[in-house]
DRENPA-3360 file (N, C-alpha, C; in nm, 2 decimals, always signed):
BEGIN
1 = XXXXXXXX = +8.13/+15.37/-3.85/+8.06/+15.36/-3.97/+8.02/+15.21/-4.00 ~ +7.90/+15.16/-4.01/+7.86/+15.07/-4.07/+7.84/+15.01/-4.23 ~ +7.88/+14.89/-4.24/+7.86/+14.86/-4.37/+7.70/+14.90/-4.45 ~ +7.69/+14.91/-4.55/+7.56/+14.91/-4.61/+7.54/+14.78/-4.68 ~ +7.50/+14.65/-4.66/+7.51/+14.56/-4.75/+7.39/+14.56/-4.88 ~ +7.27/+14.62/-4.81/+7.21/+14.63/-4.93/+7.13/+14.81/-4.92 ~ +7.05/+14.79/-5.01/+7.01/+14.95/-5.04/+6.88/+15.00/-4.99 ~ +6.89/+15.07/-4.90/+6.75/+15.07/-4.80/+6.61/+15.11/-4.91;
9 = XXXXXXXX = +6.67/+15.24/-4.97/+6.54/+15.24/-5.08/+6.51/+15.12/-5.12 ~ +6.58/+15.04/-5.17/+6.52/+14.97/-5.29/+6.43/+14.83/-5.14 ~ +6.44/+14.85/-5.03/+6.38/+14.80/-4.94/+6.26/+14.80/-4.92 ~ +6.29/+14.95/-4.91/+6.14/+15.07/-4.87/+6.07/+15.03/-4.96 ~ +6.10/+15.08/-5.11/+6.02/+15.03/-5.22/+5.95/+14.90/-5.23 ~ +6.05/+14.82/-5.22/+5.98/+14.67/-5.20/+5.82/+14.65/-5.10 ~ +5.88/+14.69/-4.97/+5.78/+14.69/-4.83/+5.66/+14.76/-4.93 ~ +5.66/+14.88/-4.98/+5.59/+14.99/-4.97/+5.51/+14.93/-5.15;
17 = XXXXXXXX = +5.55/+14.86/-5.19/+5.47/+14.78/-5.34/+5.43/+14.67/-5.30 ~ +5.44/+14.60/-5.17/+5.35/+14.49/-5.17/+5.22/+14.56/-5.11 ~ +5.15/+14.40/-5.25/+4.98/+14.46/-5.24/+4.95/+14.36/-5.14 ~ +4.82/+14.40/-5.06/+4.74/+14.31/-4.97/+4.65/+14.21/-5.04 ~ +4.69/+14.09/-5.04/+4.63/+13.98/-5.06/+4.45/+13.95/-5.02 ~ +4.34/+13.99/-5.05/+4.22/+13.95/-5.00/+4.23/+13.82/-5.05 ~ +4.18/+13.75/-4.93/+4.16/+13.58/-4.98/+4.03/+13.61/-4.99 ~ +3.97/+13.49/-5.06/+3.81/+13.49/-5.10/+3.81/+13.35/-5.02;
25 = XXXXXXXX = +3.71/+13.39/-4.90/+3.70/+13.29/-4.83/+3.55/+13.23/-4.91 ~ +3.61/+13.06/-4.90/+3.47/+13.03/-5.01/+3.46/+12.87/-4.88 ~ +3.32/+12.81/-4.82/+3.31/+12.75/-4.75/+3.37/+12.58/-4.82 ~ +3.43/+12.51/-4.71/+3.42/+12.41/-4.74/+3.38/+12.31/-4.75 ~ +3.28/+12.24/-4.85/+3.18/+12.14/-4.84/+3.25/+11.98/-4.85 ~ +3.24/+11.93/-4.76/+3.32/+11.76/-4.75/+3.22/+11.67/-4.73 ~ +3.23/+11.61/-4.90/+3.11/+11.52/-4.87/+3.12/+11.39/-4.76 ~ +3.22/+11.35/-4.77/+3.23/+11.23/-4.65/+3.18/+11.28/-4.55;
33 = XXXXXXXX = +3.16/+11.40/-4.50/+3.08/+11.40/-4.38/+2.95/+11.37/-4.38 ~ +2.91/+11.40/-4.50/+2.76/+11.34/-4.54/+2.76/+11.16/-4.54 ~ +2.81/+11.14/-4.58/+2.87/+10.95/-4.59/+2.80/+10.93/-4.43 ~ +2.91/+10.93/-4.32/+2.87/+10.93/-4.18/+2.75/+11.00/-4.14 ~ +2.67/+11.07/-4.17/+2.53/+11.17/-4.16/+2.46/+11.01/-4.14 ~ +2.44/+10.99/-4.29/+2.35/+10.90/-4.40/+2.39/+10.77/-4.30 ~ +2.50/+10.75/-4.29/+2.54/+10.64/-4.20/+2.51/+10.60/-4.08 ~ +2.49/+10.70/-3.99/+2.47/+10.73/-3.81/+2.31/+10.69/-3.83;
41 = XXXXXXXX = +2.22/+10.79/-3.93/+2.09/+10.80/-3.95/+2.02/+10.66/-4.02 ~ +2.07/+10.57/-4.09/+2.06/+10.51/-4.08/+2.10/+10.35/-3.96 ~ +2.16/+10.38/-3.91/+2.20/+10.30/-3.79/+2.17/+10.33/-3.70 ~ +2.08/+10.43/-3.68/+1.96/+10.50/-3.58/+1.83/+10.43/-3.58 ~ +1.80/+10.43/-3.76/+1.67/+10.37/-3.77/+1.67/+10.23/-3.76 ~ +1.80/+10.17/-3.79/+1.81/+10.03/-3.73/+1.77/+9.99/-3.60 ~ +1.83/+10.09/-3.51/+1.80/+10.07/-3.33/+1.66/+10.09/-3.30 ~ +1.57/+10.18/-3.39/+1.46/+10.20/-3.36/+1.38/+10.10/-3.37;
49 = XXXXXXXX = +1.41/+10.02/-3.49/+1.34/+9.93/-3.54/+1.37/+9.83/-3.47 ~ +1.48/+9.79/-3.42/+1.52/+9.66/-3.32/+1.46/+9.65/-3.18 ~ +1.48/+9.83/-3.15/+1.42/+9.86/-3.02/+1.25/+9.77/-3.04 ~ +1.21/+9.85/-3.10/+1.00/+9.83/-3.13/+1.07/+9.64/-3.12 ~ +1.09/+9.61/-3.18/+1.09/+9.43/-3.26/+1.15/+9.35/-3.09 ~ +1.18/+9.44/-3.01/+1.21/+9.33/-2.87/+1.11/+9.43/-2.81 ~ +1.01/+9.55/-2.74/+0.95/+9.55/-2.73/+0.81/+9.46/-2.72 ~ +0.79/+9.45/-2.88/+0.67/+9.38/-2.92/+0.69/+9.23/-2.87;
57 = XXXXXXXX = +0.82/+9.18/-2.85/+0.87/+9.01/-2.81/+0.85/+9.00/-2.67 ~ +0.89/+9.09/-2.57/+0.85/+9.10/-2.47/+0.69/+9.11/-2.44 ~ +0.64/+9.20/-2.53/+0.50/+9.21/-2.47/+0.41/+9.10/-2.49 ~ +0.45/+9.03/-2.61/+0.37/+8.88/-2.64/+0.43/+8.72/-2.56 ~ +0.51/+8.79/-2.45/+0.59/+8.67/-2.44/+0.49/+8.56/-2.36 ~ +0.42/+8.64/-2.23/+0.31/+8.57/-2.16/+0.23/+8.49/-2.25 ~ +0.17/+8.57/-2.34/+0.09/+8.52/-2.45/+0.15/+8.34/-2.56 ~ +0.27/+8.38/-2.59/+0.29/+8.33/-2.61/+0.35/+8.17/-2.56;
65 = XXXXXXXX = +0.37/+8.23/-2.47/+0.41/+8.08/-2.33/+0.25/+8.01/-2.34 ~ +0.17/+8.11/-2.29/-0.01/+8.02/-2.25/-0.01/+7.95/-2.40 ~ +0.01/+7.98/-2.51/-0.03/+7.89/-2.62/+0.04/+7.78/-2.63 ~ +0.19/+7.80/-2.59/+0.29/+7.67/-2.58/+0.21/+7.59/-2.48 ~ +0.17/+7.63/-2.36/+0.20/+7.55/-2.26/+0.02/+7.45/-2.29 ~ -0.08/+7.53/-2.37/-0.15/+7.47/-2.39/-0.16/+7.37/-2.50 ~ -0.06/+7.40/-2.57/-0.05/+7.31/-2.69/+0.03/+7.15/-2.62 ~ +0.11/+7.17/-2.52/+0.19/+7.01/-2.48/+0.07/+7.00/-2.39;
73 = XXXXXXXX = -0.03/+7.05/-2.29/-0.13/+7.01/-2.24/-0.23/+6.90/-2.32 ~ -0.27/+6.98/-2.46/-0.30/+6.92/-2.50/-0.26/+6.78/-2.66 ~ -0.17/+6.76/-2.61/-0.05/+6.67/-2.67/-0.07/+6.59/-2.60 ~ -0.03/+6.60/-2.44/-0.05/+6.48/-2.37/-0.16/+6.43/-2.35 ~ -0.29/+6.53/-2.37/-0.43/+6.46/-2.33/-0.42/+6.33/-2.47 ~ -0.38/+6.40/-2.61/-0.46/+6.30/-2.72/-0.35/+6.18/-2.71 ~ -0.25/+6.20/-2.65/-0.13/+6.06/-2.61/-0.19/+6.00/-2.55 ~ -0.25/+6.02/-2.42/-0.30/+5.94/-2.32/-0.47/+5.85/-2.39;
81 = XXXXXXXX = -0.51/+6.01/-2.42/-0.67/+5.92/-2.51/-0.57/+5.81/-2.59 ~ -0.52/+5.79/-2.69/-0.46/+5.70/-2.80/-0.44/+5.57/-2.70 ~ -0.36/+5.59/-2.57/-0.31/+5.49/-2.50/-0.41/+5.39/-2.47 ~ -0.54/+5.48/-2.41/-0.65/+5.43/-2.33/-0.74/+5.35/-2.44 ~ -0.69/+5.37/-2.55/-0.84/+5.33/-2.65/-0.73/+5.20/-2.68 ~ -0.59/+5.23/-2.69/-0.51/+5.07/-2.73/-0.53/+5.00/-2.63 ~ -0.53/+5.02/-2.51/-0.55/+4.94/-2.39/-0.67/+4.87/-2.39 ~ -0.79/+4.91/-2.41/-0.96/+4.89/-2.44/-0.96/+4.80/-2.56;
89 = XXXXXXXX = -0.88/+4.83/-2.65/-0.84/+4.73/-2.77/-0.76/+4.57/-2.74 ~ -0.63/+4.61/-2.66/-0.61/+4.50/-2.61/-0.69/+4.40/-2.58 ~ -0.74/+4.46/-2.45/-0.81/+4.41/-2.34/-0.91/+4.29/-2.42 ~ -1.01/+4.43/-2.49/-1.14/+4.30/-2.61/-1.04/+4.23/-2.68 ~ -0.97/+4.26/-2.74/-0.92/+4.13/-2.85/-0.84/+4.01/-2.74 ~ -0.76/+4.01/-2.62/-0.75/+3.91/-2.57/-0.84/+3.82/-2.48 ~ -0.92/+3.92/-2.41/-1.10/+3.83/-2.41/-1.16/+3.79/-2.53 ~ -1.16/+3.84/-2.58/-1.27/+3.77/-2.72/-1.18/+3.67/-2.77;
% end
């Protein structure tokens, strides 16, 4: 013979009165993920805009050298003209 420690009806009953729980599944919206969205997307448009901005540096770079290189070209011409005309200056003022 076995003990009975508790009372199987009042078991049964229990089992047999619980109700089924429906959860109401409701989605979860986290805005921080929007934070990082807004963040990525912008730090996208940054690259784009950096990308074009070396791009456009690259493509003007030739361009850019010929204007340098003409601009000390002509730096040294009007140095030299200056020199040649103090020289021609000398020259008359210690003849004369």
């Amino acid at each position: 013979m076995k003990p009975s420690l508790i009372d199987k009806n009042l078991v049964s009953k229990l089992i047999n009165n619980k109700k089924k729980v429906q959860k109401k599944i409701t989605p979860n919206i986290n805005y921080s993920d929007y934070y990082y969205l807004f963040f990525n997307l912008i730090a996208l448009v940054f690259i784009i805009i950096g990308s074009y901005i070396l791009y456009m540096r690259n493509k003007n770079k030739l361009l850019n050298k010929k204007e340098h290189v003409n601009k000390i070209k002509n730096f040294y011409k009007e140095i030299n003209n200056l020199n040649k005309l103090n020289n021609n200056n000398n020259n008359n003022n210690n003849n004369g």
